[in-house]
N, C-alpha and C positions, 0 to 999 in steps of 0.2 A: 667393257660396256655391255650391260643385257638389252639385246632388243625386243621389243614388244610382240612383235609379230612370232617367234621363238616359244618368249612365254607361252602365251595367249595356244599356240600346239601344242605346247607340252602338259598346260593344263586341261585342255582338251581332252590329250590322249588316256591320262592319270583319271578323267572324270570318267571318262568310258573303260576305260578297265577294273575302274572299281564296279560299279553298275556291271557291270559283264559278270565280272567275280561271283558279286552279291545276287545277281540273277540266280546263276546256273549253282548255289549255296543256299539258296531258300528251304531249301528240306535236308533238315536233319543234320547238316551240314558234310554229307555224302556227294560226292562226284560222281556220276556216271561213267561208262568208259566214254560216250558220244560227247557229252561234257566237258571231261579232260581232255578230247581230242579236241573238241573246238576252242578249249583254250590255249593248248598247243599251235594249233595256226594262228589264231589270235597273236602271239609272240611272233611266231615265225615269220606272220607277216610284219609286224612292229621289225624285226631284226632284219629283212630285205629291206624295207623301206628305209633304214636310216640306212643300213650301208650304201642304198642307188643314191640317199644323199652325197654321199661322202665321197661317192666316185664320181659324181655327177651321171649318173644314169636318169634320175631322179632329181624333178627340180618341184617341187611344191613348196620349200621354203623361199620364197624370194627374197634378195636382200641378205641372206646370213653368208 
C-alpha cells in the first residue's frame, strides 16, 4: 500500500531537485565548480536523510 504522506515527500523532493538542476543550468548548460559542489551536498544531504530515516535517527516521515 502507498501512503500519501510518502508520496506527497517524494514528490516534493523530485520537484526541488529539478528547479535546483534547472537553476544552477540556466546558462549555457555549463556547471560551475561552486555549482556542482552545491549539487553534490544537495545529494549528500538527500542520501543522510533517508539513511537517519532508515535507522531511525531521523523521523520526519511519520507513519511509514
Amino acid at each position: 500500500m502507498v501512503q500519501g504522506s510518502i508520496v506527497a515527500i517524494a514528490a516534493g523532493l523530485l520537484t526541488l531537485s529539478t528547479v535546483l538542476r534547472f537553476t544552477l543550468l540556466r546558462t549555457d548548460l555549463v556547471l560551475t565548480d561552486a555549482e556542482s559542489d552545491a549539487l553534490l551536498a544537495a545529494y549528500l544531504a538527500f542520501v543522510a536523510w533517508v539513511a537517519g530515516e532508515t535507522v531511525g535517527l531521523v523521523v520526519l516521515v511519520v507513519g511509514a
